[in-house]
PDB file of N, CA, C and O in Angstrom, chain B, residues numbered from 101:
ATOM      1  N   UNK B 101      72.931  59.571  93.781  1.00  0.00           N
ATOM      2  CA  UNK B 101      73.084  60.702  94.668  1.00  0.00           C
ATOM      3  C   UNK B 101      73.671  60.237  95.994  1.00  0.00           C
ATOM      4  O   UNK B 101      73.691  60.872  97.049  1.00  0.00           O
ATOM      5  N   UNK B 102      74.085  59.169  95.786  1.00  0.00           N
ATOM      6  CA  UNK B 102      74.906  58.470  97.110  1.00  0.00           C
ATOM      7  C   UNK B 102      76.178  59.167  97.311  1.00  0.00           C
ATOM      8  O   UNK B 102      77.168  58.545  96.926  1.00  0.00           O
ATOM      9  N   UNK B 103      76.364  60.283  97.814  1.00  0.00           N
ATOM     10  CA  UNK B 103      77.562  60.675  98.229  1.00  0.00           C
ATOM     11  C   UNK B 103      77.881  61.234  99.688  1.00  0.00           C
ATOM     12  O   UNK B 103      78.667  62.164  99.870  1.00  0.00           O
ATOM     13  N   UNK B 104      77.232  60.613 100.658  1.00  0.00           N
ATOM     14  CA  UNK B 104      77.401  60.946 102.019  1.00  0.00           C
ATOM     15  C   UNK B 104      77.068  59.373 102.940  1.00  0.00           C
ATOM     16  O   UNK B 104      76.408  58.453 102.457  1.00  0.00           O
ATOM     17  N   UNK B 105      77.649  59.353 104.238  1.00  0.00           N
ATOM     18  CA  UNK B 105      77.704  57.931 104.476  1.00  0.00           C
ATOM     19  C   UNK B 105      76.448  57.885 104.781  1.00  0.00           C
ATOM     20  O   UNK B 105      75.845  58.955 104.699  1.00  0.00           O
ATOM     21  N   UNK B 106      75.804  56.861 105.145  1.00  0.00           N
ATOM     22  CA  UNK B 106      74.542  56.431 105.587  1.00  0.00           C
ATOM     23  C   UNK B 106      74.919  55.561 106.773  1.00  0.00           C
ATOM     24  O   UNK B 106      75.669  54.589 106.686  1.00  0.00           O
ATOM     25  N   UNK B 107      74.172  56.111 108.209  1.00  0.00           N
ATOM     26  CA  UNK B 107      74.401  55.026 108.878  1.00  0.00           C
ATOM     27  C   UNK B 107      73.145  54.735 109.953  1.00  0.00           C
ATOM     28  O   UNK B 107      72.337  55.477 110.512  1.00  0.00           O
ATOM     29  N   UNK B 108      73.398  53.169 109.967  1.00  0.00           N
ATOM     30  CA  UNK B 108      71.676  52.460 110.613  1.00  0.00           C
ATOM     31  C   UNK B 108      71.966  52.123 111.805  1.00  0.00           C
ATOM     32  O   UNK B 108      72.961  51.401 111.750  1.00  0.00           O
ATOM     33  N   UNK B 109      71.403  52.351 113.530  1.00  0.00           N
ATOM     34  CA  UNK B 109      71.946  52.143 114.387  1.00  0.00           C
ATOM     35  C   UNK B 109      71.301  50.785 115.090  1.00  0.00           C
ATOM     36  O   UNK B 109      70.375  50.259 114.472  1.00  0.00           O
ATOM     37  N   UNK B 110      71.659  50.274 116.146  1.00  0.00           N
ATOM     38  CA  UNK B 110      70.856  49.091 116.253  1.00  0.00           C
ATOM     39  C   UNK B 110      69.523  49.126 116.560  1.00  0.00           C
ATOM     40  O   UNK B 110      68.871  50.168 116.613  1.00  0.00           O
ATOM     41  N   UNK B 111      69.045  47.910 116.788  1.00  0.00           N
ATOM     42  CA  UNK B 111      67.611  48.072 117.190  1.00  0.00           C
ATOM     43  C   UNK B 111      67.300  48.464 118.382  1.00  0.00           C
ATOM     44  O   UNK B 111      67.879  48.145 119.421  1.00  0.00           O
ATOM     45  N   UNK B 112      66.734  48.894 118.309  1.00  0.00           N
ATOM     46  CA  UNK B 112      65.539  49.273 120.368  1.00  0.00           C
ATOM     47  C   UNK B 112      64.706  48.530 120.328  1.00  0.00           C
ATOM     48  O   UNK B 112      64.309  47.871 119.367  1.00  0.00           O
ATOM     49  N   UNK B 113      64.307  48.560 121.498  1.00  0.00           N
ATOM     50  CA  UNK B 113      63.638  47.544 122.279  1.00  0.00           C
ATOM     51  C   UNK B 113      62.230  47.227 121.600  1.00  0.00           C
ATOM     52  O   UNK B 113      61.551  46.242 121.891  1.00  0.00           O
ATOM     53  N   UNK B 114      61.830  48.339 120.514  1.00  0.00           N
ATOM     54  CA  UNK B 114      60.467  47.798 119.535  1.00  0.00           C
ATOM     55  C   UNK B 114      61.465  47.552 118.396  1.00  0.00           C
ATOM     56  O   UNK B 114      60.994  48.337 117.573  1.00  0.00           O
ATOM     57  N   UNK B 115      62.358  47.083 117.883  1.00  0.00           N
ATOM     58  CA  UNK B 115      62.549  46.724 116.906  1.00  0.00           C
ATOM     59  C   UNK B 115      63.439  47.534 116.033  1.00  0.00           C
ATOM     60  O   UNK B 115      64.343  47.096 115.322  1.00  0.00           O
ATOM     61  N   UNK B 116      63.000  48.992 116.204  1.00  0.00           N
ATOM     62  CA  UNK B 116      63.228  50.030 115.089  1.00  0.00           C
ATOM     63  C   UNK B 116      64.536  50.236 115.378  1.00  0.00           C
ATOM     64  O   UNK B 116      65.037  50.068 116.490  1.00  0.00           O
ATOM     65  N   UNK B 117      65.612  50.925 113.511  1.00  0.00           N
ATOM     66  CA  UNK B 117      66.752  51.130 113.945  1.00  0.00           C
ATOM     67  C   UNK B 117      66.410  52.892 113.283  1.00  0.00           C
ATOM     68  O   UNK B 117      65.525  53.263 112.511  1.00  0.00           O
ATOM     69  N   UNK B 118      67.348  53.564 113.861  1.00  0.00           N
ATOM     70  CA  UNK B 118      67.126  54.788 113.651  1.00  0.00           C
ATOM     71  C   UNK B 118      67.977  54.806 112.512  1.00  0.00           C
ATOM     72  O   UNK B 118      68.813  53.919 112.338  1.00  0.00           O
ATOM     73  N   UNK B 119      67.814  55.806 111.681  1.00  0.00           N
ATOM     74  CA  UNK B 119      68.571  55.733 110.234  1.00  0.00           C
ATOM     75  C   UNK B 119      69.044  57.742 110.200  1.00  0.00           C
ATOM     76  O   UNK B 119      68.377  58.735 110.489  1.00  0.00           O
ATOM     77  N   UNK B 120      70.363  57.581 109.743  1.00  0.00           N
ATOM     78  CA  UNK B 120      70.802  58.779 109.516  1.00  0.00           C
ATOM     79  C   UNK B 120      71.137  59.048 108.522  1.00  0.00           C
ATOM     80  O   UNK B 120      71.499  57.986 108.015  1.00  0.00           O
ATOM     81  N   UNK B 121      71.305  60.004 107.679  1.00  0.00           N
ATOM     82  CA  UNK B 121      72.059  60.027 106.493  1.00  0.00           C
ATOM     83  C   UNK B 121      72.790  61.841 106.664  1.00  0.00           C
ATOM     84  O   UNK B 121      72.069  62.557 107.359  1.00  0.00           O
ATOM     85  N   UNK B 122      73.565  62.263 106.327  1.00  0.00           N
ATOM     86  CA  UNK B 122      73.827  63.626 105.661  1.00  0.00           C
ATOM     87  C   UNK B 122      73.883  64.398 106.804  1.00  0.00           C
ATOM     88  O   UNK B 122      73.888  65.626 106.724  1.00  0.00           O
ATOM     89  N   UNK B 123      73.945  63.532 108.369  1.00  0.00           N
ATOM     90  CA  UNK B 123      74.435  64.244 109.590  1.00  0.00           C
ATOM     91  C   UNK B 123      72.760  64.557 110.168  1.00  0.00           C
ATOM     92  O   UNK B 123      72.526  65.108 111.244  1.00  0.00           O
ATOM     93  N   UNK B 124      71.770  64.107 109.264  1.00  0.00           N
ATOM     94  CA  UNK B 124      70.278  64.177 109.572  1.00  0.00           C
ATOM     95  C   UNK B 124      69.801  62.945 110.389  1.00  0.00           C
ATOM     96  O   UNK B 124      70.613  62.038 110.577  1.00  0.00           O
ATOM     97  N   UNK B 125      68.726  62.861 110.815  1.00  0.00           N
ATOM     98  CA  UNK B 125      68.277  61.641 111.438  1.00  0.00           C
ATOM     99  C   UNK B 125      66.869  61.929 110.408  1.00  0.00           C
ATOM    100  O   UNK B 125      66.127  62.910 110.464  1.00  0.00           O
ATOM    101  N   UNK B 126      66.757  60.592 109.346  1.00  0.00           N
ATOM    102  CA  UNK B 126      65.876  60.075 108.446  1.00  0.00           C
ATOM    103  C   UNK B 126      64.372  59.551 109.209  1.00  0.00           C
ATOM    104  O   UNK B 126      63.211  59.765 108.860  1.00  0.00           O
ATOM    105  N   UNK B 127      64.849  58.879 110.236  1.00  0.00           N
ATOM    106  CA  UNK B 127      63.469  58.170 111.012  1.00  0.00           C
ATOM    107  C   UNK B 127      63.865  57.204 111.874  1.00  0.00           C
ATOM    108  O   UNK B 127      64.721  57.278 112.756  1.00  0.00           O
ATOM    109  N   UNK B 128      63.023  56.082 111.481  1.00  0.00           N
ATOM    110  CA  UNK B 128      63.373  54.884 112.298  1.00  0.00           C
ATOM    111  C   UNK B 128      62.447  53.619 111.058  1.00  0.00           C
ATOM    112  O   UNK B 128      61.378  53.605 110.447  1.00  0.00           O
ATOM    113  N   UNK B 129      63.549  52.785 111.207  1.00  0.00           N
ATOM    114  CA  UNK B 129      63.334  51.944 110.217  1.00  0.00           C
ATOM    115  C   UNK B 129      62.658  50.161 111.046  1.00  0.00           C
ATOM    116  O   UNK B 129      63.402  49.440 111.710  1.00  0.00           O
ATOM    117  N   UNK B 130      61.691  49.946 110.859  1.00  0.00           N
ATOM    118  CA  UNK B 130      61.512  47.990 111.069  1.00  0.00           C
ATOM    119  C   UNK B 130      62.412  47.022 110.063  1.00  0.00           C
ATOM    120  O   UNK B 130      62.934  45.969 110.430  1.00  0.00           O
ATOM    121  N   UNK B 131      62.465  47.377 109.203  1.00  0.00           N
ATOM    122  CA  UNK B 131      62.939  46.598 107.881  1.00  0.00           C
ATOM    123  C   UNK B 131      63.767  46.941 106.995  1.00  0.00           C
ATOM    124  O   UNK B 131      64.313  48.018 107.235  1.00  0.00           O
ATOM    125  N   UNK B 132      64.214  46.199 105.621  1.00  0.00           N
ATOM    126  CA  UNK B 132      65.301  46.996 104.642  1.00  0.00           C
ATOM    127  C   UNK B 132      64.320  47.927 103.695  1.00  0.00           C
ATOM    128  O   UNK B 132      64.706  48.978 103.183  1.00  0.00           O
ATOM    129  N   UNK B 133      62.987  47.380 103.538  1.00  0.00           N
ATOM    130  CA  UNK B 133      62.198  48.481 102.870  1.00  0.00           C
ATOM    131  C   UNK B 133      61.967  49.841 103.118  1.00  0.00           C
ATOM    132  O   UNK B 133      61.832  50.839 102.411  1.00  0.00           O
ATOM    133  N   UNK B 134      61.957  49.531 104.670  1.00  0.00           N
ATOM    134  CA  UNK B 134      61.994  50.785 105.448  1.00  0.00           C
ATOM    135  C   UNK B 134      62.913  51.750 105.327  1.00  0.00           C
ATOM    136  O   UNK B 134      62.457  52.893 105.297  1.00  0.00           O
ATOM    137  N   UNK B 135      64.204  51.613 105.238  1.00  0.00           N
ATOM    138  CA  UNK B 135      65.157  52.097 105.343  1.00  0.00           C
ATOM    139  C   UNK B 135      65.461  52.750 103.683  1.00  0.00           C
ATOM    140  O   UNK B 135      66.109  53.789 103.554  1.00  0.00           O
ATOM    141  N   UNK B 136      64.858  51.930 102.375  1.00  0.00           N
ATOM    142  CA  UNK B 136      64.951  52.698 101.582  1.00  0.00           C
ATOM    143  C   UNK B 136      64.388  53.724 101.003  1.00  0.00           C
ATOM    144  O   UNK B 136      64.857  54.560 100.230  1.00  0.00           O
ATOM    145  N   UNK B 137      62.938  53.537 101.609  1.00  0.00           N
ATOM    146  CA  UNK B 137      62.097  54.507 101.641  1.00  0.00           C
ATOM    147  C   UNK B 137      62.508  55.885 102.190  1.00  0.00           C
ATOM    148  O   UNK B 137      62.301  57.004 101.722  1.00  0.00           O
ATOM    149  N   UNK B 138      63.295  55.408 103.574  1.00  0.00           N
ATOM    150  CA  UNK B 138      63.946  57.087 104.156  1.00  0.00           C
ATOM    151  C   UNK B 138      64.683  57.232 103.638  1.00  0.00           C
ATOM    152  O   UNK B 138      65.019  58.416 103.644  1.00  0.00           O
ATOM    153  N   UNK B 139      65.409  56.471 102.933  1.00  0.00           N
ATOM    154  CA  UNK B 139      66.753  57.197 102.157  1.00  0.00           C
ATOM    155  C   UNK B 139      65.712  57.885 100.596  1.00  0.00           C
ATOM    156  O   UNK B 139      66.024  59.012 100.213  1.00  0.00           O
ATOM    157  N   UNK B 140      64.842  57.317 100.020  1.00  0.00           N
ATOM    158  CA  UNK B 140      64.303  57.780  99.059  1.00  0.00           C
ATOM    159  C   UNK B 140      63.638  59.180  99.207  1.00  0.00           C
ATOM    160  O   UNK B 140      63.654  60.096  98.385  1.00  0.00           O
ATOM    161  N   UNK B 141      63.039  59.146 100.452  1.00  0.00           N
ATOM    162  CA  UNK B 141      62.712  60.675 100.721  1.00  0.00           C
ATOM    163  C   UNK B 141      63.678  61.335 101.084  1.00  0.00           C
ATOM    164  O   UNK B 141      63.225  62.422 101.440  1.00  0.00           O
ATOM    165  N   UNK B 142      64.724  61.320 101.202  1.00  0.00           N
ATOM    166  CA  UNK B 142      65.982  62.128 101.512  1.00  0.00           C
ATOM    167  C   UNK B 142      66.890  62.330 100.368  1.00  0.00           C
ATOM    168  O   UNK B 142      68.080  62.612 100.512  1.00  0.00           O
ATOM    169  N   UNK B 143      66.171  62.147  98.967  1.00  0.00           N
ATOM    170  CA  UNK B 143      66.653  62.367  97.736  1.00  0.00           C
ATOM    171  C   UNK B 143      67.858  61.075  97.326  1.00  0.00           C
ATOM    172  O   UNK B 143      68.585  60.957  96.340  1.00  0.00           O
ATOM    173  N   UNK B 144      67.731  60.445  98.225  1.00  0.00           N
ATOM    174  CA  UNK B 144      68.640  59.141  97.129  1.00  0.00           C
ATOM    175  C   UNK B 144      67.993  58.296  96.366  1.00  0.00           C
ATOM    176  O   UNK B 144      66.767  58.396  96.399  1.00  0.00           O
ATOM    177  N   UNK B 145      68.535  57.341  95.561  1.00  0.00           N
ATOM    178  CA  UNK B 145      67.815  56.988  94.468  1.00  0.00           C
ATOM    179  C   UNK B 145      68.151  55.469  95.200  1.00  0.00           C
ATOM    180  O   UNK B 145      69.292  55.018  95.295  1.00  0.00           O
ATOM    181  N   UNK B 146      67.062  54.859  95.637  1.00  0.00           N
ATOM    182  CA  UNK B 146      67.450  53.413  96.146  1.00  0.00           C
ATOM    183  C   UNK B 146      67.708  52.413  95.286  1.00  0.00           C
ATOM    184  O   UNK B 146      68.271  51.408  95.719  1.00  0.00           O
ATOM    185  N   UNK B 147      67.319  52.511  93.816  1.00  0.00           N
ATOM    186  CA  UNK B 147      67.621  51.405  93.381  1.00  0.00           C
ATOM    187  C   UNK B 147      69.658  51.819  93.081  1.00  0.00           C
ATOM    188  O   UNK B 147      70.425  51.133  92.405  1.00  0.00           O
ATOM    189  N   UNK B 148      69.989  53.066  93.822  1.00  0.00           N
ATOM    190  CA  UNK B 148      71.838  52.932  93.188  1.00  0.00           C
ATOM    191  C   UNK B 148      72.096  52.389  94.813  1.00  0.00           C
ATOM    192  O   UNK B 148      73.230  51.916  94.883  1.00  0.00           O
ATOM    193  N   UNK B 149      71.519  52.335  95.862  1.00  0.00           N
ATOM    194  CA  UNK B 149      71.954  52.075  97.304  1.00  0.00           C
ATOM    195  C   UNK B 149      72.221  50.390  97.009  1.00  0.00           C
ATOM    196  O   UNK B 149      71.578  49.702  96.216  1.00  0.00           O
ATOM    197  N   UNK B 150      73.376  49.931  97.895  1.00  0.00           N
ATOM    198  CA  UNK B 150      73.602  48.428  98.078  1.00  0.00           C
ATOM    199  C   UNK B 150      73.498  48.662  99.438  1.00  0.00           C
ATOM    200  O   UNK B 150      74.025  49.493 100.178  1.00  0.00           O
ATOM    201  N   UNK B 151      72.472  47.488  99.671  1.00  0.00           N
ATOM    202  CA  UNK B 151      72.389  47.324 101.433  1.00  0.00           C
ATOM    203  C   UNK B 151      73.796  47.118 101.733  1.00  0.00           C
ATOM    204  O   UNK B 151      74.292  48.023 102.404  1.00  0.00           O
ATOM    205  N   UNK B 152      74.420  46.343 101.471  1.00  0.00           N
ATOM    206  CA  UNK B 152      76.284  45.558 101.361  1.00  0.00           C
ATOM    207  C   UNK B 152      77.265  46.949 100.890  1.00  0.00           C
ATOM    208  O   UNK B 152      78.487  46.814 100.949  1.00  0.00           O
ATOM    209  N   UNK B 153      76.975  47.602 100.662  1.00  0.00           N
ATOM    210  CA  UNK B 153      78.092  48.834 100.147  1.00  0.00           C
ATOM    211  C   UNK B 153      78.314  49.290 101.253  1.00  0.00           C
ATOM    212  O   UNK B 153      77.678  49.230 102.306  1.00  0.00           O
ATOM    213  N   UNK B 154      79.545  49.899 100.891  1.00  0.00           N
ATOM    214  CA  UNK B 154      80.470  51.041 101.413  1.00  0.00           C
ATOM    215  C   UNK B 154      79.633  52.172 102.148  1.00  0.00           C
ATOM    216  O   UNK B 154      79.995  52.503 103.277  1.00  0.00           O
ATOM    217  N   UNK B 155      78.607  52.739 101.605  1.00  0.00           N
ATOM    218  CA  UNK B 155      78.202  53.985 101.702  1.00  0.00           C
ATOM    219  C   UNK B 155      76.760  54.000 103.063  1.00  0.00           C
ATOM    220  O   UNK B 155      76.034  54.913 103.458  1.00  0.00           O
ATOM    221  N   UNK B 156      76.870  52.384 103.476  1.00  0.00           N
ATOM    222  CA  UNK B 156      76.180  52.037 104.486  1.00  0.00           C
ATOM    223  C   UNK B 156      76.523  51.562 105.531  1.00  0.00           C
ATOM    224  O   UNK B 156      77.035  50.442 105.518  1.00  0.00           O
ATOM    225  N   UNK B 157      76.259  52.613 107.357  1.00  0.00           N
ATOM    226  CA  UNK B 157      77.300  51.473 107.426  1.00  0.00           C
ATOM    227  C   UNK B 157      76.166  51.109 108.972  1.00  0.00           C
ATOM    228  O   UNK B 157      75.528  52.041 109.462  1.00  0.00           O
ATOM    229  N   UNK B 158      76.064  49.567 109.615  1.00  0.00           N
ATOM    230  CA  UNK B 158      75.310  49.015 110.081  1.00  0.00           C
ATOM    231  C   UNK B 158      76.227  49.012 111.102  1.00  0.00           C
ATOM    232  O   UNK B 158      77.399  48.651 110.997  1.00  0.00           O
ATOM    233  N   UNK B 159      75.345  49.669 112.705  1.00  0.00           N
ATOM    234  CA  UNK B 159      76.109  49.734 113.672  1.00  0.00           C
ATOM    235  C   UNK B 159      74.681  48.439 114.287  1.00  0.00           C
ATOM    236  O   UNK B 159      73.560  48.380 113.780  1.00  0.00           O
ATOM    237  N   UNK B 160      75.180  47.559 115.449  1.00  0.00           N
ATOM    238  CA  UNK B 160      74.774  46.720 115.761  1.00  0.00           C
ATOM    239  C   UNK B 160      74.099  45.501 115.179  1.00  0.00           C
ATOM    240  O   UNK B 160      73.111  44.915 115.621  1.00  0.00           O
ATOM    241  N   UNK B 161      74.789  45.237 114.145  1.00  0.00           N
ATOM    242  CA  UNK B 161      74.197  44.338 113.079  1.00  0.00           C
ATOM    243  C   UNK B 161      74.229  44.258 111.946  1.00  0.00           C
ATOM    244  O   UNK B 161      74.544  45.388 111.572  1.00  0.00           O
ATOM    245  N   UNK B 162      74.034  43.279 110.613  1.00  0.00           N
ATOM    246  CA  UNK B 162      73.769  44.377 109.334  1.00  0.00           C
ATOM    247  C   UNK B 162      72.519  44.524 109.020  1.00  0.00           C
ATOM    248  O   UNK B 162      71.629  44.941 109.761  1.00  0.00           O
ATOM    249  N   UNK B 163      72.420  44.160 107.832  1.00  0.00           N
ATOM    250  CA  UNK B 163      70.805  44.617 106.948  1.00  0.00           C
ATOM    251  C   UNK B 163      70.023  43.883 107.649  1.00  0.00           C
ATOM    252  O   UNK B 163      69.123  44.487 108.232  1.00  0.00           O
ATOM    253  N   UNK B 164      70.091  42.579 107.801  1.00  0.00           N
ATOM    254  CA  UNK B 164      68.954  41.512 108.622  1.00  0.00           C
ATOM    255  C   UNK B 164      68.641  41.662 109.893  1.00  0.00           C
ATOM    256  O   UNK B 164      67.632  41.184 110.410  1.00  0.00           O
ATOM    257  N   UNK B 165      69.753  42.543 110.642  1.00  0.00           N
ATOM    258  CA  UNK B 165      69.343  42.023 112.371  1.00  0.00           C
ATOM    259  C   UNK B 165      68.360  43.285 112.373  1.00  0.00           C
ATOM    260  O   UNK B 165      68.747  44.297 111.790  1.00  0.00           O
ATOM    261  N   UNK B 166      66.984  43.277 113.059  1.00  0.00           N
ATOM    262  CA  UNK B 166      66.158  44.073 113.382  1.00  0.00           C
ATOM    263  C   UNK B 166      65.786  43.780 114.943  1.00  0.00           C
ATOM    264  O   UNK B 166      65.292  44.657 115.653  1.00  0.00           O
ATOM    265  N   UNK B 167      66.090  42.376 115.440  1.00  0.00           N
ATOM    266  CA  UNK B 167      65.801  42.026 116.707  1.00  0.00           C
ATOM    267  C   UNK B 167      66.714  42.816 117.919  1.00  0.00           C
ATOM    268  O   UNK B 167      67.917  42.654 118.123  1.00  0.00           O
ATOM    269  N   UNK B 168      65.909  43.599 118.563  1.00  0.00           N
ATOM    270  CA  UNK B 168      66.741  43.956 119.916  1.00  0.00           C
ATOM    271  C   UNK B 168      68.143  43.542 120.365  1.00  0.00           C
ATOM    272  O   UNK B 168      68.108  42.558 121.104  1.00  0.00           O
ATOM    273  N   UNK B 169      69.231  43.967 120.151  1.00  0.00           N
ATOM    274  CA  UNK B 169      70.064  42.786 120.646  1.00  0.00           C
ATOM    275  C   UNK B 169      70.529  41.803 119.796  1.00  0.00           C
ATOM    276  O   UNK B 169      71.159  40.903 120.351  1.00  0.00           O
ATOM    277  N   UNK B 170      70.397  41.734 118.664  1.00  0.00           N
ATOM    278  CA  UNK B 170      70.337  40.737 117.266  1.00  0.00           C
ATOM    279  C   UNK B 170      72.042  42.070 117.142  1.00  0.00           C
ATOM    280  O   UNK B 170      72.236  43.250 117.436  1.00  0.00           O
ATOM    281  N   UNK B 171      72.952  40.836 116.493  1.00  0.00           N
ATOM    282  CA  UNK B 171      74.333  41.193 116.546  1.00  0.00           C
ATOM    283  C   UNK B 171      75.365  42.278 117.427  1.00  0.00           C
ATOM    284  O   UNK B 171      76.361  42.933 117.122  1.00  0.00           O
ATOM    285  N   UNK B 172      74.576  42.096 118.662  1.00  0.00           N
ATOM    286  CA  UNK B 172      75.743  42.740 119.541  1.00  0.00           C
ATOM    287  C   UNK B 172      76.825  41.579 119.907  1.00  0.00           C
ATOM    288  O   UNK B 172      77.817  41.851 120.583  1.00  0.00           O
TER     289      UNK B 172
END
């Protein structure tokens, strides 16, 4: 059900990145578990999501940086 972009913004100052999908704001994510979980309640099927795909796209970092400031 991956057919809209997904995008994760950087971290704030506790860590969390806010996660959007479908022009929605999903939550706020600590981790990559985190993040599939909001995409799972937002009707995607995480095991078709690639952290590394196209259909994700990581503003201040990618999948790993969660630290404040971690890939600016």
């Amino acid at each position: 059900m991956a057919d809209a972009p997904i995008i994760v913004y950087p971290a704030d100052a506790q860590g969390g990145r806010r996660v959007r999908a479908r022009g929605a704001i999903l939550g706020r994510a600590y981790n990559v578990n985190d993040v599939l979980a909001l995409l799972g309640d937002a009707g995607f099927d995480p095991d078709e999501i690639s952290l590394d795909g196209p259909l994700i796209e990581w503003r201040g970092g990618g999948a790993w940086a969660w630290d404040p400031g971690e890939g600016d």
